[in-house]
N, C-alpha and C positions, 0 to 999 in steps of 0.2 A: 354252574351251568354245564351240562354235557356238550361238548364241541360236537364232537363227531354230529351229533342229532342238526345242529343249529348248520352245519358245514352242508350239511345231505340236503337240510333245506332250500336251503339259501343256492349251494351249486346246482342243482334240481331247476329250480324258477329260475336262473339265469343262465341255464342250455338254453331250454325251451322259450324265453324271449328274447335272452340273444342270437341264437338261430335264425328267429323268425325278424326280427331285424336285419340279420346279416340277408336275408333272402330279399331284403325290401319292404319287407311288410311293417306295419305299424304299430306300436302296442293297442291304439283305440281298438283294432281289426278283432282283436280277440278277447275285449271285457266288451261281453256281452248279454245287458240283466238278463234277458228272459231267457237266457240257455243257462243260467248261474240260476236260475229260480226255479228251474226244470230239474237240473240234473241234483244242485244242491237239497233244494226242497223233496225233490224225489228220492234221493237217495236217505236221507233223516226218516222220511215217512216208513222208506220198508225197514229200516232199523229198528223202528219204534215198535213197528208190529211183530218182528223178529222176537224180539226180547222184553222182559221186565223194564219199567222204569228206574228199577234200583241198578239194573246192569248196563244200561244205559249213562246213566248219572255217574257211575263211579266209571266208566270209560271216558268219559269229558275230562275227570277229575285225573286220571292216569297222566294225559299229556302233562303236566306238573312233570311226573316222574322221566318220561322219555325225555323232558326239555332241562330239567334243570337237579332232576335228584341225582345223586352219585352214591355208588353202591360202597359200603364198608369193604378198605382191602384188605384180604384174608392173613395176609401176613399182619396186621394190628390186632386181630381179633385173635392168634395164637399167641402173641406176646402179651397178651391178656388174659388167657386163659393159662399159660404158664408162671406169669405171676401171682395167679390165684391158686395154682395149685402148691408151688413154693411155700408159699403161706399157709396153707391146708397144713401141707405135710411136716412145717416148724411149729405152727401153732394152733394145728388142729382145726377141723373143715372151721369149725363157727364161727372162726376167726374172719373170714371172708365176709361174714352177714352184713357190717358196717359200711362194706366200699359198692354192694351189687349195686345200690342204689342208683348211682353215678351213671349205669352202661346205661348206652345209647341206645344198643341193640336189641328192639322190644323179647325177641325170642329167645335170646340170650339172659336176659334181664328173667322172662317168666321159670326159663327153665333155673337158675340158680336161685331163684326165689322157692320154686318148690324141691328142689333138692337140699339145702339149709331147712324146710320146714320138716323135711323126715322123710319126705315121700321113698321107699325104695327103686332103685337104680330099675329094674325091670317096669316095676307102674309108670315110673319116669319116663322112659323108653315109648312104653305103650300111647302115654297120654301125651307126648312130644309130635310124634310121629302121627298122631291123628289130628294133631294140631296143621303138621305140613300138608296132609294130606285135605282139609278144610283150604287152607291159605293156596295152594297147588291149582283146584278146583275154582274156587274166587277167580284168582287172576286167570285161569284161562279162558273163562266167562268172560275177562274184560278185553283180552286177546282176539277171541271170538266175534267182538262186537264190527272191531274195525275190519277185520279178514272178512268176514259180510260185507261190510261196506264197501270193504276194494270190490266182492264179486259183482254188487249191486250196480254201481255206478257206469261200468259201463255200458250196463244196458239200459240203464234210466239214459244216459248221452245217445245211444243210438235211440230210444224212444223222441228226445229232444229232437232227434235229425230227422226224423219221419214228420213230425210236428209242423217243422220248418218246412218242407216240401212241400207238404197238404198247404201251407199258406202261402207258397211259391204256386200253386196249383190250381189256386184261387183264384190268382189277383193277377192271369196270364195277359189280360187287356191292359193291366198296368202296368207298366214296365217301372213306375218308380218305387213298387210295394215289393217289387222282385228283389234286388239287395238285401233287405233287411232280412226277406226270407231266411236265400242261402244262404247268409253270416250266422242264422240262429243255427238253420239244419248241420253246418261245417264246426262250428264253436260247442255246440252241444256236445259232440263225440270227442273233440277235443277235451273240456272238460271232463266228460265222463272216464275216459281215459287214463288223463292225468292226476284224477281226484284217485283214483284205483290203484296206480302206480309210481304216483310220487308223493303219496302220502299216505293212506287208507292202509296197505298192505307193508308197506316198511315199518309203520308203526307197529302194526300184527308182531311182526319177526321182531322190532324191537322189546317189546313186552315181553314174547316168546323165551329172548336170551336171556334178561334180563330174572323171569323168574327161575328160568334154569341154575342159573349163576345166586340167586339166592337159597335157593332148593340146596343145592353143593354149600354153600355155607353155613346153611344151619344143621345140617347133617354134618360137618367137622365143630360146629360148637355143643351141638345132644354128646356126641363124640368125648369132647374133650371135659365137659360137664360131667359125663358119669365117669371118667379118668379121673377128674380129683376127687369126686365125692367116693370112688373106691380106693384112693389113696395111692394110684398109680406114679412109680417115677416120674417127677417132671419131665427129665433125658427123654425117656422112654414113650411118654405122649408128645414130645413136642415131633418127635421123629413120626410118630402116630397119624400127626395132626399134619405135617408135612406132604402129607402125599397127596392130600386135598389140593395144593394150591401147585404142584408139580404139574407144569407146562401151561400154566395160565400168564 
């Protein structure tokens, strides 16, 4: 489980209703369905029309990743790659063919599977590289979906608040229809708000880092992949491979 994710949560919803108890107010005051079916519902609707259902679907599927996957640390993945290259260079690359199996690391895995099969270091290189550039392109589409979303929802929440007036507007002879109003018109933009900014948009940035931070890792294992399949010093790549993970 990622902390940090689960901490931002959790501290996030309990400013904002402990705040608003510390003020006096009630938690009933602000779970309010039909401003949660405005701003929620509203917001999903312009998503949908924004984008594909396939990019849609695999951003539902993402939170997996911001809540619970954990990124391989780079210093495993050189201590790995250095004992593949050890082995290369005592008993020759092919040596390695038997143990790729095992890596965890789908990119890792494809790339030492096609440089074992013969492919040369440059085609390697080419066909690597347009591989991140595919996976790069994916996830910012899935990045994308929620960054919309933060933009959306606040003004679906201000749409809710006009909503709530108009029926605040209505029902002026009635004085017991008025409550219910303003609590939807006031709750709405609340919502809208905090659906954008305590959720919707940190997710964005998280996804954001996180592919950054795989982007830099597979660029030190294409890296370290063509170092042994050219027979490069281990010494010499592991210093190579180093400089990747220098100030992280």
């Amino acid at each position: 489980m990622d902390r940090s994710s689960v901490i931002g949560i959790l501290l996030g919803l309990t400013a904002i209703v402990g705040g608003n108890m510390l003020e006096g107010g009630r938690i009933e005051s602000i779970l309010q369905p039909t401003a949660a079916l405005i701003v929620f519902g509203g917001t999903a609707g312009a998503v949908f029309l924004s984008f594909p259902f396939r990019d849609v679907f695999k951003a539902a599927l993402a939170m997996r990743i911001v809540l619970f996957s954990r990124s391989e640390e780079p210093g495993d993945l050189i201590a790995e790659i250095i004992r593949f290259s050890q082995k290369a260079r005592k008993s020759g690359f092919i040596s390695v063919e038997a143990e790729i199996s095992r890596l965890s690391h789908p990119f890792f895995l494809k790339a030492m599977t096609l440089a074992i099969s013969g492919m040369l270091p440059k085609l390697l290189i080419e066909t690597m590289e347009q591989d991140n550039i595919t996976f790069e392109e994916e996830n910012k589409r899935i990045a994308k979906v929620y960054e919309t979303a933060g933009g959306f929802s606040p003004t679906i929440g201000i749409l809710g608040a006009v909503l709530g007036l108009i029926h605040v507007m209505e029902n002026l002879s009635d004085p017991s229809k008025l409550g219910a109003g303003i609590a939807v018109a006031f709750v709405a933009t609340i919502y809208g708000v905090g659906l954008a900014n305590l959720f919707c948009l940190p997710v964005a940035r998280k996804l954001s880092n996180r592919l950054n931070h795989e982007l830099s890792v597979r660029a030190m294992i294409l890296e370290g992949v063509v170092g042994i399949q050219s027979g490069l010093n281990p010494h010499f790549l592991e210093e190579k491979l180093k400089v990747y993970v220098e100030g992280r």
